[in-house]
Every structure is written in C-alpha cells, then in structure tokens.
C-alpha positions in Angstrom: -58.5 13.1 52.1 -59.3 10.2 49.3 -56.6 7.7 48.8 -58.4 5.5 47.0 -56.9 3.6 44.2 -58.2 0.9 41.5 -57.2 -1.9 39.4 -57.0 0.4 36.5 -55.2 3.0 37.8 -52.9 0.3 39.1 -52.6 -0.7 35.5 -52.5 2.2 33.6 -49.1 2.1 31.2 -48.2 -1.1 33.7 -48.0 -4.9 32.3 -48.2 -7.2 34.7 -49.3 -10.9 34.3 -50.9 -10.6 38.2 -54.5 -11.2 38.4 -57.4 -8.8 39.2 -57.8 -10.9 42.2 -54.2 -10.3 43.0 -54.3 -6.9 41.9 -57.5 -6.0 44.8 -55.3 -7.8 47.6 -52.3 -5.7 46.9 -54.4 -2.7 47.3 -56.0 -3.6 50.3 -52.1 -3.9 51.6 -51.2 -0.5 50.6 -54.4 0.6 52.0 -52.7 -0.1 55.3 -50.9 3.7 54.8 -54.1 5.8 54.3 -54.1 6.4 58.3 -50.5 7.6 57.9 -50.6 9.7 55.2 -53.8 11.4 56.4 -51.7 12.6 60.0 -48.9 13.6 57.6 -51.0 15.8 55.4 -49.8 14.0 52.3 -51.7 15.7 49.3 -54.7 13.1 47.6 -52.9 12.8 44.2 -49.1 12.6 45.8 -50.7 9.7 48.3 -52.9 7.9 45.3 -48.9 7.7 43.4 -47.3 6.7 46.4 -49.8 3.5 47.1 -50.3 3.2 42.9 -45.9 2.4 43.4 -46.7 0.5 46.6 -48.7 -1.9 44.3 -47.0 -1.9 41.3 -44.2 -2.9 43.4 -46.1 -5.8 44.9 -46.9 -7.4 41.6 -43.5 -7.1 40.2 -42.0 -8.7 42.6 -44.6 -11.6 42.6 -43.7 -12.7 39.5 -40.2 -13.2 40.8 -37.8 -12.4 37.5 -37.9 -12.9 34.2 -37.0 -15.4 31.5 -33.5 -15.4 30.7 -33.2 -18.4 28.5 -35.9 -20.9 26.7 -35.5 -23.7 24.5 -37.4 -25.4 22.1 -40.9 -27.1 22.9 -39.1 -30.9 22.5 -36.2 -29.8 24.4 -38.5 -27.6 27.0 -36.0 -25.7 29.3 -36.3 -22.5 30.4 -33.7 -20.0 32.9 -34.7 -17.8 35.2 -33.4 -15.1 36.6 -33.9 -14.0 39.9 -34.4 -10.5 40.9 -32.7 -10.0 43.7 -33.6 -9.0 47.4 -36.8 -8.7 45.5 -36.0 -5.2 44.3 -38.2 -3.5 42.0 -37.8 0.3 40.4 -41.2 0.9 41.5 -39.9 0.4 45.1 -36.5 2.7 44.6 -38.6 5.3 43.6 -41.5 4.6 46.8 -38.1 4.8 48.6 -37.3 7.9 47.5 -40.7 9.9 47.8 -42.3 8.2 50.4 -41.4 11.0 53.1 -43.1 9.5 55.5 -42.7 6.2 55.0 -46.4 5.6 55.3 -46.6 3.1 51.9 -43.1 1.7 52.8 -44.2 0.5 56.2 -47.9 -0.9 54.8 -45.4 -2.8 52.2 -43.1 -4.6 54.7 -44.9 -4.4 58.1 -45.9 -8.6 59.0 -49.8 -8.1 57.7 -48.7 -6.8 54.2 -45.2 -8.7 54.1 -45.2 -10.0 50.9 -47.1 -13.5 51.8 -49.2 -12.7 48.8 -48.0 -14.6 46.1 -49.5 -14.4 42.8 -50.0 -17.6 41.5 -52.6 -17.0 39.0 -53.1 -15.1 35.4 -54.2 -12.1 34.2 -56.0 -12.9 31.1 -55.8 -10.4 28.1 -58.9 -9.0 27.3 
C-alpha cells in the first residue's frame, strides 16, 4: 500500500510557521511507520491520516508555545508560554487511533525523537 504524504497535504487547513525544509524532514520521520503499517494491514487513506497527524504534531511542537504577552516595540518584551510535555492535539488524537502504534513509535523512537528543531520560516506566499 501507498503511504505517501506531501507538504501540502501536510498543510492543508494547517498553519504552521515551519518551513518546507522542515516540513520534508518531518515526513521523512513519520515515514519510519510505512513498514509497520504495511504488516498491520492499515488501509492507505487511514495510514496517509495517521503520518499527516504524526507531522502535524512534529511542527507544532517545534514551535514550542505561543505568545502570551507582548509589549510595545520601545519597550520590546514578549511571554511565552510553554506547552507542556510537548503535547499537541494532533498527538492525543495519533494516540488515540494509532492502533498499532506504528506513527507513535516513528515519532519517539531515538532516529525521529524530536532532534529536529525548526529554526527557520515558512514564508507566505
């Protein structure tokens, strides 16, 4: 079965401010499960979602919380706020479907664990 997933499924009804660089490494990642959910018999669409999640939950969590509080440009200040044991909706729900586990381990095993960081910016175009 195909697994494959793209940047644009990736970011279809998702805003993220990860770049497409980014975006391809966190797919390559999730990638990791397509052995797994080929010996499980996962269906093609149900295993696209799960690694679609798998990403979605990768560049969330790289951008590690949101603004809480910013002040004026003379006074620049700004508060963030952490999200915590880098949880993610997208990865409740993987949690929740992912039967198998097959995207949950590509996502935390040591070759996928999060060492991408996303350090650059997705410009609008």
């Amino acid at each position: 079965m195909s697994y494959v997933i793209t940047t644009s499924e990736v970011l279809d009804g998702f805003t993220t401010s990860a770049s497409t660089a980014d975006l391809t490494a966190y797919i390559a990642v999730v990638d990791l499960a397509d052995t797994c959910l080929t010996a499980n018999s996962v269906s093609a669409p149900i295993g696209k979602q799960l690694k679609i999640l798998g990403v979605r939950h990768l560049a969330s969590n790289a951008e590690g919380g949101s603004v809480l509080e910013e002040r004026a440009i003379s006074g620049a200040s700004r508060k963030f706020g952490e999200r915590s044991g880098g949880q993610t909706s997208y990865l409740d729900t993987l949690r929740s479907i992912d039967a198998y586990g097959c995207v949950m381990s590509s996502i935390s095993s040591p070759t996928g664990d999060i060492q991408l960081r996303s350090i650059g910016r997705r410009s609008p175009t």
